[in-house]
FIDOTOR-159381 format. One record per residue: x, y, z of N, C-alpha, C in turn; residue in one letter; residue number from 1. Coordinates in steps of 0.02 Angstrom, whole numbers, padded with zeros to 5 digits. Example, Ala and Ser with C-alpha at 12.3 -4.5 7.8 and 13.67 -1.06 7.14 Angstrom:
<sites>
<site n_px="00660" n_py="-00284" n_pz="00390" ca_px="00615" ca_py="-00225" ca_pz="00390" c_px="00660" c_py="-00165" c_pz="00390" rest="A" nr="1"/>
<site n_px="00642" n_py="-00112" n_pz="00354" ca_px="00684" ca_py="-00053" ca_pz="00357" c_px="00645" c_py="00002" c_pz="00394" rest="S" nr="2"/>
</sites>
This chain:
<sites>
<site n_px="00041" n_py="-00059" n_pz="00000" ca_px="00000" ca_py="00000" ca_pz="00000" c_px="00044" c_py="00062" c_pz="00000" rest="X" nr="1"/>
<site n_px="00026" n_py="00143" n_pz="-00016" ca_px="00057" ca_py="00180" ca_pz="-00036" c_px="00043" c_py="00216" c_pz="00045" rest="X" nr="2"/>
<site n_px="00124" n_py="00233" n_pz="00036" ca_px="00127" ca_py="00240" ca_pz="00116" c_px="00171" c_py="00328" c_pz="00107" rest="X" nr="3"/>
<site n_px="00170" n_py="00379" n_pz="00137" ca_px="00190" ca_py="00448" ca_pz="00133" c_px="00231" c_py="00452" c_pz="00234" rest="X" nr="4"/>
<site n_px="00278" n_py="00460" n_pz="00225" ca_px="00330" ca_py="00475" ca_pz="00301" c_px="00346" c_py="00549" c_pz="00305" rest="X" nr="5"/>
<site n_px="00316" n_py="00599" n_pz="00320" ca_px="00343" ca_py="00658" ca_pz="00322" c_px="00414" c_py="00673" c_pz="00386" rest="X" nr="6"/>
<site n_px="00451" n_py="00717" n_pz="00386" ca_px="00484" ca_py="00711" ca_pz="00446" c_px="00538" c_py="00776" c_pz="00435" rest="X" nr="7"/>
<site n_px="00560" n_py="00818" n_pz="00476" ca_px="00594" ca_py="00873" ca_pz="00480" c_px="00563" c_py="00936" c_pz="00497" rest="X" nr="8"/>
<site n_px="00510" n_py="00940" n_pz="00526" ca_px="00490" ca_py="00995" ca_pz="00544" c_px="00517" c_py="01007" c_pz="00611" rest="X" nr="9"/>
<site n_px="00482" n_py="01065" n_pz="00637" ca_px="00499" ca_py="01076" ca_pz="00699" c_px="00495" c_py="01157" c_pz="00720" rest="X" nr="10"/>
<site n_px="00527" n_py="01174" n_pz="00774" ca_px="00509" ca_py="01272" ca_pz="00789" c_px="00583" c_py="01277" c_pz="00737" rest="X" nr="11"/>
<site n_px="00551" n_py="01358" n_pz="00725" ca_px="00608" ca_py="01375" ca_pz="00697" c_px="00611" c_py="01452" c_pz="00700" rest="X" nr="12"/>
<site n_px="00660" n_py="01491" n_pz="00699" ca_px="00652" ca_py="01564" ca_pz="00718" c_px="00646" c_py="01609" c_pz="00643" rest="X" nr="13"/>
<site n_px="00609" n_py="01660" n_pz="00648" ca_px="00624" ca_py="01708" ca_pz="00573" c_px="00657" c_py="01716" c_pz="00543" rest="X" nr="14"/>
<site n_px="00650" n_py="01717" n_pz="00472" ca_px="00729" ca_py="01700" ca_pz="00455" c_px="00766" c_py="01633" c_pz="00431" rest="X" nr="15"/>
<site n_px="00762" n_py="01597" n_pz="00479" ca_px="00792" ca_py="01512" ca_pz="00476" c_px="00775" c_py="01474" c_pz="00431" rest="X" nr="16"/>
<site n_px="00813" n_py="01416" n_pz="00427" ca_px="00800" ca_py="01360" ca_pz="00371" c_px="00788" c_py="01317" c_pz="00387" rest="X" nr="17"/>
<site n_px="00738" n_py="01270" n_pz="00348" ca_px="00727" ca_py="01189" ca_pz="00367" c_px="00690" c_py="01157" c_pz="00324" rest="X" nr="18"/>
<site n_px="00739" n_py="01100" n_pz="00302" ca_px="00720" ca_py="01059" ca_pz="00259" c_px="00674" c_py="01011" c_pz="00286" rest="X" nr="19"/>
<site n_px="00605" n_py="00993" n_pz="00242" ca_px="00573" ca_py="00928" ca_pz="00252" c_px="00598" c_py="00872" c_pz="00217" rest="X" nr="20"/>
<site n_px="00571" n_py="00826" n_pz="00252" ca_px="00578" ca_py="00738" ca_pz="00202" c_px="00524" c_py="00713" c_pz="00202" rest="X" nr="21"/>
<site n_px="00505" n_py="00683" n_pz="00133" ca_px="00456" ca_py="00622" ca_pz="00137" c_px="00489" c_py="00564" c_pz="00110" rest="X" nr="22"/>
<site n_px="00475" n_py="00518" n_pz="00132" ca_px="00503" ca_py="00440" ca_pz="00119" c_px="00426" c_py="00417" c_pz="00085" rest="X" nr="23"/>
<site n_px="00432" n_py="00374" n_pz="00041" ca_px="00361" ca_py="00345" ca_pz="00010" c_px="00394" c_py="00300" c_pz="00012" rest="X" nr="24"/>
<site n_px="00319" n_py="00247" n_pz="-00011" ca_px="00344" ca_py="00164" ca_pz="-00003" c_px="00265" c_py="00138" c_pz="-00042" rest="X" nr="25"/>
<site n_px="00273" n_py="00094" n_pz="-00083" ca_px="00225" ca_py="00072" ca_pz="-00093" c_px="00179" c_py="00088" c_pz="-00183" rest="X" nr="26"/>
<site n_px="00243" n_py="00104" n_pz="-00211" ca_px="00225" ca_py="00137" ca_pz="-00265" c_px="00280" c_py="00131" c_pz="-00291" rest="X" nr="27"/>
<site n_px="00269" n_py="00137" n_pz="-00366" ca_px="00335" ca_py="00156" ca_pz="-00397" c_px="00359" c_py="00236" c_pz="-00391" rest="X" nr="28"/>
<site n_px="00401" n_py="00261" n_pz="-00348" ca_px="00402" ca_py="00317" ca_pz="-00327" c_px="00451" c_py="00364" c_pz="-00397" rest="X" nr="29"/>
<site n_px="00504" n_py="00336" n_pz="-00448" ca_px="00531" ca_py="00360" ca_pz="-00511" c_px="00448" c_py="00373" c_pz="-00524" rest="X" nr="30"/>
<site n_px="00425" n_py="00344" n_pz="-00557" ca_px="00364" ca_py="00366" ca_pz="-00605" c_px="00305" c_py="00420" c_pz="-00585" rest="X" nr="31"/>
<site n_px="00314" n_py="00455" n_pz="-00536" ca_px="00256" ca_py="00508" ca_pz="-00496" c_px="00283" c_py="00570" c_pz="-00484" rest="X" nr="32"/>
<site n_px="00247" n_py="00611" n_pz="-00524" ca_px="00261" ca_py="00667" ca_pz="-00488" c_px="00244" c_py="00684" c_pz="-00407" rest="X" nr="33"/>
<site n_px="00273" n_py="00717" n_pz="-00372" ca_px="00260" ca_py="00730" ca_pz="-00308" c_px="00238" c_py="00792" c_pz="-00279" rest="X" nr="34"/>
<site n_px="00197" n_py="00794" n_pz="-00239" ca_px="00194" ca_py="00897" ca_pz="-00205" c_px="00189" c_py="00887" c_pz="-00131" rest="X" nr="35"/>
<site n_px="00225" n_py="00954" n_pz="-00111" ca_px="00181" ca_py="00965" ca_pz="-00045" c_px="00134" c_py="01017" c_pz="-00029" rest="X" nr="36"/>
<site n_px="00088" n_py="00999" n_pz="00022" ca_px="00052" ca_py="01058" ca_pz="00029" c_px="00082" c_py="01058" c_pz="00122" rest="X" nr="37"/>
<site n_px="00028" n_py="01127" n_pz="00141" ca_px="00006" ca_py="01132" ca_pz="00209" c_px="-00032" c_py="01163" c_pz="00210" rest="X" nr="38"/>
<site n_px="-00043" n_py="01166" n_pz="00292" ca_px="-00122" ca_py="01199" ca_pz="00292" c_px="-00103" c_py="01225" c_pz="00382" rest="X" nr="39"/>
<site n_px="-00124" n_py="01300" n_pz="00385" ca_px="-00108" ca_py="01317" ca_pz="00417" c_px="-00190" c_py="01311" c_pz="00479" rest="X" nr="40"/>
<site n_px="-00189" n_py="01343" n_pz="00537" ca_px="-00245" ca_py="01342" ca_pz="00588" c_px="-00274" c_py="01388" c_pz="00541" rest="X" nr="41"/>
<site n_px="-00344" n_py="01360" n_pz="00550" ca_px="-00419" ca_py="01382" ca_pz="00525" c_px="-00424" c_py="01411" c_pz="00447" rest="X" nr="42"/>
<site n_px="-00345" n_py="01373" n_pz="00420" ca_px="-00357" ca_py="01387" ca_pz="00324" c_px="-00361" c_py="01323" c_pz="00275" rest="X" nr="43"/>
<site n_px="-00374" n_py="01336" n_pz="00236" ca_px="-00375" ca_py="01280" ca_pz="00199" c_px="-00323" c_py="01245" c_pz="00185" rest="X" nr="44"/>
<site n_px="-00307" n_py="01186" n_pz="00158" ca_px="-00252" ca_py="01169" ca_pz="00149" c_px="-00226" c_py="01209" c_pz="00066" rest="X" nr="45"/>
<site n_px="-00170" n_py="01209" n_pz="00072" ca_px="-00130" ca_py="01226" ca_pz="00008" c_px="-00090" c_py="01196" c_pz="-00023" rest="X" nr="46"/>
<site n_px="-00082" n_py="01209" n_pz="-00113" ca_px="-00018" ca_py="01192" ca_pz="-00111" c_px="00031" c_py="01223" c_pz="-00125" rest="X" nr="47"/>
<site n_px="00080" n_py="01185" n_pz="-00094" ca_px="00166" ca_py="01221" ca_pz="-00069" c_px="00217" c_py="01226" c_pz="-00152" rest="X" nr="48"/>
<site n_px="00222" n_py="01163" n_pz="-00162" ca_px="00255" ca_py="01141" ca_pz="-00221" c_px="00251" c_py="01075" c_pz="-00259" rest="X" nr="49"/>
<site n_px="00268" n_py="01081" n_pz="-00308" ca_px="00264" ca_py="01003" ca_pz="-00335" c_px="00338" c_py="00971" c_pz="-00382" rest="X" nr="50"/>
<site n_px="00357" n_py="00931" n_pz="-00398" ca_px="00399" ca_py="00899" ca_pz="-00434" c_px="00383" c_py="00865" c_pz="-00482" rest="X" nr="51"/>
<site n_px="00408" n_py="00833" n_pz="-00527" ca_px="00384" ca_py="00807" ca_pz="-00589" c_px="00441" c_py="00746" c_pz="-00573" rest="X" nr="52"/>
<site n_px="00414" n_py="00671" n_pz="-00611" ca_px="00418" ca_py="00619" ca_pz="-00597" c_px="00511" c_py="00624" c_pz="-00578" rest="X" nr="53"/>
<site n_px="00555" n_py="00651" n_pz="-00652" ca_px="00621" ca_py="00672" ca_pz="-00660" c_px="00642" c_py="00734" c_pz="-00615" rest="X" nr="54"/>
<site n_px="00604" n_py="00764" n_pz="-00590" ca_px="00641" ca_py="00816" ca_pz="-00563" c_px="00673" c_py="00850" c_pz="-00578" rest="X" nr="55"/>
<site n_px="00655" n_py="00859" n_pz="-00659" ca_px="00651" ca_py="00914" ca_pz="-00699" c_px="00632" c_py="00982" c_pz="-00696" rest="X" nr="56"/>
<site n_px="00547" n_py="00970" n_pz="-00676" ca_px="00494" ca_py="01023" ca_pz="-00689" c_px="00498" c_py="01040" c_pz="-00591" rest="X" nr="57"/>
<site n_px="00478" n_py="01111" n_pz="-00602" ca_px="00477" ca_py="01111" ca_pz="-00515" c_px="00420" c_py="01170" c_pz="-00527" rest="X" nr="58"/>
<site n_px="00392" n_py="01176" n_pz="-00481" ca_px="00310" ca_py="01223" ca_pz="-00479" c_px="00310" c_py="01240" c_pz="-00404" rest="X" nr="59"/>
<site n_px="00290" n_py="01312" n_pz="-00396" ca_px="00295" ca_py="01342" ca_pz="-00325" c_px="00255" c_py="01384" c_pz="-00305" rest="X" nr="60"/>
<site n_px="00201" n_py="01388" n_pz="-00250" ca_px="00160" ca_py="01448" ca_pz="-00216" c_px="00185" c_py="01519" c_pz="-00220" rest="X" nr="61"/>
<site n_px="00162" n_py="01555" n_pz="-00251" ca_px="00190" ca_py="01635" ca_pz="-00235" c_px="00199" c_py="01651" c_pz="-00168" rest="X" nr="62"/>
<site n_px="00173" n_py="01623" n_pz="-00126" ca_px="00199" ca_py="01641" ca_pz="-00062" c_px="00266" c_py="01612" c_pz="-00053" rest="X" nr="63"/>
<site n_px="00283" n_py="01542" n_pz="-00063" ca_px="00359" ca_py="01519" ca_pz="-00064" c_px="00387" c_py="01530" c_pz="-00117" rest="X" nr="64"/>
<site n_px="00375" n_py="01540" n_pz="-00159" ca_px="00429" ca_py="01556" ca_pz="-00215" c_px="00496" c_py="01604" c_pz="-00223" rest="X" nr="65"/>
<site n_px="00552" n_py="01578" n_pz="-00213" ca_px="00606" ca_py="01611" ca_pz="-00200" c_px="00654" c_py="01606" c_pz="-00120" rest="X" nr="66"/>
<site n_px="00593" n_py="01567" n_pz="-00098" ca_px="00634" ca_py="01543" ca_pz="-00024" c_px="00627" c_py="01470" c_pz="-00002" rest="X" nr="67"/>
<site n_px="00592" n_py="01436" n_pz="-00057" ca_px="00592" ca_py="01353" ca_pz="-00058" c_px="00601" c_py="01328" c_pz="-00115" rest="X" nr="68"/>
<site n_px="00643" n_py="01259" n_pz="-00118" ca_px="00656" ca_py="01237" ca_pz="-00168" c_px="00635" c_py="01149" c_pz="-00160" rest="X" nr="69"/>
<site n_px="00601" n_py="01113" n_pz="-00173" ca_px="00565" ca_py="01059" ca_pz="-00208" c_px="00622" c_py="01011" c_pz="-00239" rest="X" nr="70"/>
<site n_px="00641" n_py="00953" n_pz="-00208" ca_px="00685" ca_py="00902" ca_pz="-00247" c_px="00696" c_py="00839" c_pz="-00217" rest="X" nr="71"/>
<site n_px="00701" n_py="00798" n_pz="-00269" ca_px="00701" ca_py="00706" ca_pz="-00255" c_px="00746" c_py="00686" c_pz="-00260" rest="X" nr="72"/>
<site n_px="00756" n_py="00614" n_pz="-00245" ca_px="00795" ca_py="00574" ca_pz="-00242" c_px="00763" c_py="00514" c_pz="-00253" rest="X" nr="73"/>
<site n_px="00773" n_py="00478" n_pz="-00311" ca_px="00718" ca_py="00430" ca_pz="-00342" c_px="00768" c_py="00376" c_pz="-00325" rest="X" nr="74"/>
<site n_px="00845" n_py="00360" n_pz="-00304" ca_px="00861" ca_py="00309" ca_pz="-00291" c_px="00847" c_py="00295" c_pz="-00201" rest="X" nr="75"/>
<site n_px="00813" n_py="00339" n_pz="-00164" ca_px="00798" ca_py="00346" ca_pz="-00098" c_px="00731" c_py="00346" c_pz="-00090" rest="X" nr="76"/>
<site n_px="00687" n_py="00362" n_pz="-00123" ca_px="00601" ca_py="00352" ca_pz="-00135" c_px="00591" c_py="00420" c_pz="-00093" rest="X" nr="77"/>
<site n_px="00630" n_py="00490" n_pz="-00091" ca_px="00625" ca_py="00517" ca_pz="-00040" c_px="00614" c_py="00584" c_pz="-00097" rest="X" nr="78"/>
<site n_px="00569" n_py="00623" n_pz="-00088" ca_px="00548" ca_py="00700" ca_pz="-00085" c_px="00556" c_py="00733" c_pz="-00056" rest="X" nr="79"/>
<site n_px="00612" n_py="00811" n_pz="-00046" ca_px="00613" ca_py="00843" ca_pz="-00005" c_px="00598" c_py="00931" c_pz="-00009" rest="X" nr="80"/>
<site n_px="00585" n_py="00984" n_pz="00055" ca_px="00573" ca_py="01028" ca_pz="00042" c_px="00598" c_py="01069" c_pz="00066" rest="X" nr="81"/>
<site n_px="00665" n_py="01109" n_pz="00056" ca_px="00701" ca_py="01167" ca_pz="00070" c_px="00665" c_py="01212" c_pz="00086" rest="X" nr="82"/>
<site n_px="00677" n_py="01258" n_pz="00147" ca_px="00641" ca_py="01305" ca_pz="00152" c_px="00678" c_py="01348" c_pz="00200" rest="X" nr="83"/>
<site n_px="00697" n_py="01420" n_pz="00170" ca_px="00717" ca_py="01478" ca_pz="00179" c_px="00705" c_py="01525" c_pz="00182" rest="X" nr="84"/>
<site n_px="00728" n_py="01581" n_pz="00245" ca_px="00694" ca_py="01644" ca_pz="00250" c_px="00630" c_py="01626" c_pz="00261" rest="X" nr="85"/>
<site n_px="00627" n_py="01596" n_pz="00313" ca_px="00549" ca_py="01574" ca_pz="00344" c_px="00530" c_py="01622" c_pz="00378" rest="X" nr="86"/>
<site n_px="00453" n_py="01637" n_pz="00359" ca_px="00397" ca_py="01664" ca_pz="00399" c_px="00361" c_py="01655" c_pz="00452" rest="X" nr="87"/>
<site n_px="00328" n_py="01717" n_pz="00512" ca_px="00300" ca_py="01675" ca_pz="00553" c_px="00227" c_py="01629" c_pz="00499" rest="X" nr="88"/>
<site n_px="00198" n_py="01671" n_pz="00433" ca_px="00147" ca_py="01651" ca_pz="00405" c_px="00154" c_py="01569" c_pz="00375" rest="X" nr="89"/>
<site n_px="00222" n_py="01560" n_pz="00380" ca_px="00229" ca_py="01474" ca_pz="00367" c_px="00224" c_py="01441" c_pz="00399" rest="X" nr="90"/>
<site n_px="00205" n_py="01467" n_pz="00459" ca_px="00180" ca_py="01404" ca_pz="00519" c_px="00131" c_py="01373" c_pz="00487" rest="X" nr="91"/>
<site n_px="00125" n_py="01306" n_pz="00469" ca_px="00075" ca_py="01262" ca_pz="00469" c_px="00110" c_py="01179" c_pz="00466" rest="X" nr="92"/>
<site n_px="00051" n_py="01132" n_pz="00454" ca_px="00058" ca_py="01065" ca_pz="00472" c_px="00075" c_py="01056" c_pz="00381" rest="X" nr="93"/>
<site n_px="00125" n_py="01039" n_pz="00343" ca_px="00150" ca_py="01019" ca_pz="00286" c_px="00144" c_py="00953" c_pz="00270" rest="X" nr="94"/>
<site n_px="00123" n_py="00935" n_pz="00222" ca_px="00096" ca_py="00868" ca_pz="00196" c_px="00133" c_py="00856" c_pz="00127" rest="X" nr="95"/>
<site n_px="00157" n_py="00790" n_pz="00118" ca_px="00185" ca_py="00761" ca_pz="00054" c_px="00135" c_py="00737" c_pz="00016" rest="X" nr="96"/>
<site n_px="00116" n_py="00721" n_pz="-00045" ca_px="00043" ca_py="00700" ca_pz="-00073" c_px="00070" c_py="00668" c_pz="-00147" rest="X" nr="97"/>
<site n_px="00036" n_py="00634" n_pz="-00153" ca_px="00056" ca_py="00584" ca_pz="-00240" c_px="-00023" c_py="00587" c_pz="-00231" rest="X" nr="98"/>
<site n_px="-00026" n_py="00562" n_pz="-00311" ca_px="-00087" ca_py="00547" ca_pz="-00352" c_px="-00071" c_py="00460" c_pz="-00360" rest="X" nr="99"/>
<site n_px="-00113" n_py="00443" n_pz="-00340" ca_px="-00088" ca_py="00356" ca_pz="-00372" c_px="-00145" c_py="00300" c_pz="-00382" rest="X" nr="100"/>
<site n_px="-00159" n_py="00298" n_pz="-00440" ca_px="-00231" ca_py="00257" ca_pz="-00485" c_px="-00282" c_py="00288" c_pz="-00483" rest="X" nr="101"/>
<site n_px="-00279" n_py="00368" n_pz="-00501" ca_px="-00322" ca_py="00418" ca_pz="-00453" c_px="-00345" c_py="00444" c_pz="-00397" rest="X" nr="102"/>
<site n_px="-00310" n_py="00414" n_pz="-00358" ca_px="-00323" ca_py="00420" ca_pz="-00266" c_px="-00256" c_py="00478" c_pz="-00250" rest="X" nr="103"/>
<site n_px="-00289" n_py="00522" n_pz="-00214" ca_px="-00239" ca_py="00557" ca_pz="-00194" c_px="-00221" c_py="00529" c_pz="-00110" rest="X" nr="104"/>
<site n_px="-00154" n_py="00507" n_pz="-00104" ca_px="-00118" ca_py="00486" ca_pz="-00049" c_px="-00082" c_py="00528" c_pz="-00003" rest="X" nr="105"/>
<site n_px="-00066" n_py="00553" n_pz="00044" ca_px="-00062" ca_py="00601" ca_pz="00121" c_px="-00035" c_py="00570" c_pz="00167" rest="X" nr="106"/>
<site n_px="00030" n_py="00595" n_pz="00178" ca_px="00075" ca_py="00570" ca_pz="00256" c_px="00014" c_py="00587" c_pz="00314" rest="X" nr="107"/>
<site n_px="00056" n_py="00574" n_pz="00377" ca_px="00029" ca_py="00620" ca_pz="00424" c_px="00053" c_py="00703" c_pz="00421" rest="X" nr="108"/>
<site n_px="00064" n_py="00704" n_pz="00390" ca_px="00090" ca_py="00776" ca_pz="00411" c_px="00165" c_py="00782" c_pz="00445" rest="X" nr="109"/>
<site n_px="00193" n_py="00852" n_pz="00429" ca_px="00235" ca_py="00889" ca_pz="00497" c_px="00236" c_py="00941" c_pz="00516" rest="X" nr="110"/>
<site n_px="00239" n_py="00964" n_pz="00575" ca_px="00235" ca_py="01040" ca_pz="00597" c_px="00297" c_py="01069" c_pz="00588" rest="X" nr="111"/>
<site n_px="00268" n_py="01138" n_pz="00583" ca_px="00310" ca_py="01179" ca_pz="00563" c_px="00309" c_py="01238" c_pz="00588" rest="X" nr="112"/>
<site n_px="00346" n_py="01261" n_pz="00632" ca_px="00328" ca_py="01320" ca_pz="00676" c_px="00371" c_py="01386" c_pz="00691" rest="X" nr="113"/>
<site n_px="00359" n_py="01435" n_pz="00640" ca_px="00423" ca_py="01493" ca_pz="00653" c_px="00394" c_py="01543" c_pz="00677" rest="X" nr="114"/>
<site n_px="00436" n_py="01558" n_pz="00750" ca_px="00435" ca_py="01595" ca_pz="00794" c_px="00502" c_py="01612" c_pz="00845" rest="X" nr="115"/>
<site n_px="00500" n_py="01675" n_pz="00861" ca_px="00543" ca_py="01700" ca_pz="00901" c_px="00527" c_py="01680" c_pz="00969" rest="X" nr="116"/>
</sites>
């Protein structure tokens, strides 16, 4: 079964950097493009960024664009998400997501919390 591991969040101060990870399992993870979203208290969820199967194509939120960068590792089954010059407005719970036989698939989540 298609399984999503998010992991690297945590507090972080204004300013600061921190990369996420997702580990997948359960899929052919070369052949999928990947995204993440989050979703902050009392908003909808969003999305953050996405990747293309090669990790070629990269696609980004105007809100992150220019302080996150989106990239895989297809011999590790792992998706990850750079993130720089963080906001307190990026506090939210960040999610890894595939499409797979039409079903859209969802880690648990990770928090993400920038504050002084």
């Amino acid at each position: 079964q298609v399984q999503l591991v998010e992991s690297g969040g945590g507090l972080v101060q204004p300013g600061g950097s921190l990369t996420l990870s997702c580990a997948a399992s359960g899929f052919t993870f070369s052949t999928y493009p990947m995204k993440w979203y989050r979703q902050a208290p009392g908003k909808e969820r969003e999305l953050v960024a996405a990747i293309s199967s090669d990790g070629r194509r990269t696609n980004y939120a105007d809100s992150v664009k220019g302080r996150s960068t989106i990239s895989r590792d297809n011999a590790k089954n792992t998706v990850y998400l750079q993130m720089n010059s963080q906001k307190p407005e990026d506090t939210a719970v960040y999610y890894c997501n595939v499409v797979h036989e039409g079903k859209n698939y969802w880690g648990q989540g990770t928090q993400v919390t920038v504050s002084s």
